[in-house]
KEKE-3310 file (N, C-alpha, C; in steps of 0.2 Angstrom, whole numbers, plus 5000, padded with zeros to 4 digits):
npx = (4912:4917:4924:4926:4939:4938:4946:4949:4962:4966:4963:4962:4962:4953:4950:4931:4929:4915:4908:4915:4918:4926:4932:4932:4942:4942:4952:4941:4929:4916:4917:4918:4916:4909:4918:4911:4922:4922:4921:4930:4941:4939:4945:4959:4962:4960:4969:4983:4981:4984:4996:5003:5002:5007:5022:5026:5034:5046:5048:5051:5061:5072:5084:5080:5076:5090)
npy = (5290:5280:5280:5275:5274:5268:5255:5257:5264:5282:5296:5307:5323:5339:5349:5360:5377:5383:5377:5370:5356:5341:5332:5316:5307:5291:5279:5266:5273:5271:5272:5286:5300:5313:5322:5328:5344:5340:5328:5325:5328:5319:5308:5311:5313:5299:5293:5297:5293:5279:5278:5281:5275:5261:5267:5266:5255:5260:5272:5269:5256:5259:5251:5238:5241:5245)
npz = (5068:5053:5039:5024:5012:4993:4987:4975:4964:4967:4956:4951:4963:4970:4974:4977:4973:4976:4982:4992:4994:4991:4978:4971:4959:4955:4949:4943:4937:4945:4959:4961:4968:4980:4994:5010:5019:5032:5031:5024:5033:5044:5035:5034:5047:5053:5043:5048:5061:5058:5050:5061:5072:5062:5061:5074:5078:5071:5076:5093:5091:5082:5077:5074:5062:5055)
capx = (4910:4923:4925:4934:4941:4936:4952:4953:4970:4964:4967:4962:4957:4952:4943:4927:4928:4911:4905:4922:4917:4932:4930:4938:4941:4946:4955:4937:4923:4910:4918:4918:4911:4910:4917:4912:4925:4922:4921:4940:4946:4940:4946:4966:4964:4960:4976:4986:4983:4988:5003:5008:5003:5013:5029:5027:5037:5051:5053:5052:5068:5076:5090:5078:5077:5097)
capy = (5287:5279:5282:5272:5274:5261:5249:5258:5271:5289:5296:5314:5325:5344:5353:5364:5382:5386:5372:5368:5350:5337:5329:5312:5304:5287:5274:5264:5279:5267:5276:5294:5304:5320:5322:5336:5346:5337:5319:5323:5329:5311:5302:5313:5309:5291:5290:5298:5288:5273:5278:5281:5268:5258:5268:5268:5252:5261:5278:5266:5255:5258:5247:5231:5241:5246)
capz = (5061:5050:5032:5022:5006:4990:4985:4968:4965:4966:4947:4956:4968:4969:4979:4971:4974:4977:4987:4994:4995:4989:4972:4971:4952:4954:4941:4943:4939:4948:4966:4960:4973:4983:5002:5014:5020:5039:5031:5021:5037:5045:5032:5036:5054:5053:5038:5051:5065:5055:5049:5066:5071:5059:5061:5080:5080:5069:5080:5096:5091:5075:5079:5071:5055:5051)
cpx = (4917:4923:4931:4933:4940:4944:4955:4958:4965:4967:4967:4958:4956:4946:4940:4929:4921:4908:4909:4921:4924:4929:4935:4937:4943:4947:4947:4931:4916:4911:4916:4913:4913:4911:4916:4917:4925:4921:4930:4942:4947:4946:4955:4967:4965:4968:4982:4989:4987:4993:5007:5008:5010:5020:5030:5035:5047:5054:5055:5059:5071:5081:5087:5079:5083:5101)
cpy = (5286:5279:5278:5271:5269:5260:5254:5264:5276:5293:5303:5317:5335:5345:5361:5372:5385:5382:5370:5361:5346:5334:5326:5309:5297:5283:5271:5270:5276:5269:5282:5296:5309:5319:5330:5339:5341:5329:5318:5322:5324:5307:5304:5310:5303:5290:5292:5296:5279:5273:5280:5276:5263:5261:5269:5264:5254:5265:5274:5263:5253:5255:5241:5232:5244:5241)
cpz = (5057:5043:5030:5014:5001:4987:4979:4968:4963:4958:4950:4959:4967:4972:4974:4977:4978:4979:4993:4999:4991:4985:4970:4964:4955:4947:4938:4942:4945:4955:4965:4965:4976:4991:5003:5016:5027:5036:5028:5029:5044:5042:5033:5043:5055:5048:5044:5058:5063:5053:5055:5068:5070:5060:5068:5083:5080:5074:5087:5098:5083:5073:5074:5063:5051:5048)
residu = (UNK:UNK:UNK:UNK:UNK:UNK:UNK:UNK:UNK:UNK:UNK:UNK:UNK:UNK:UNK:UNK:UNK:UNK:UNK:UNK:UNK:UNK:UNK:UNK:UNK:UNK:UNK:UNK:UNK:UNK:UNK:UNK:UNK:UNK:UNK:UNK:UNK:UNK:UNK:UNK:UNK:UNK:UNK:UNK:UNK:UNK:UNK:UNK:UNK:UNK:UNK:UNK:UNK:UNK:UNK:UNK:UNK:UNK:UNK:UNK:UNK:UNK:UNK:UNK:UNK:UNK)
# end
């Protein structure tokens, strides 16, 4: 399953003590919502993969980018 975050900048986050659910604020409040602990740690994996991804090209041959 693929979770994806709404467009609008993240104003904050914080995780609840006693639920220990992640509570996102964004710039837009009409996003505002709550992740589970197993849907953040989606939402980590997939950002993780994408940014290697994208910098695969870099560690590969850095010679294009000096």
């Amino acid at each position: 399953m693929y979770i994806e975050l709404p467009k609008s900048p993240i104003r904050k986050i914080y995780k609840c003590g006693d639920c220990s659910n992640y509570h996102f604020k964004f710039f837009d409040p009409k996003h505002d919502r709550t992740y589970t602990p197993e849907e953040w740690e989606k939402i980590m994996i997939d950002g993780r993969e994408a940014l290697d991804k994208a910098l695969r090209l870099v560690r590969e041959d850095p010679k294009l980018f000096g």
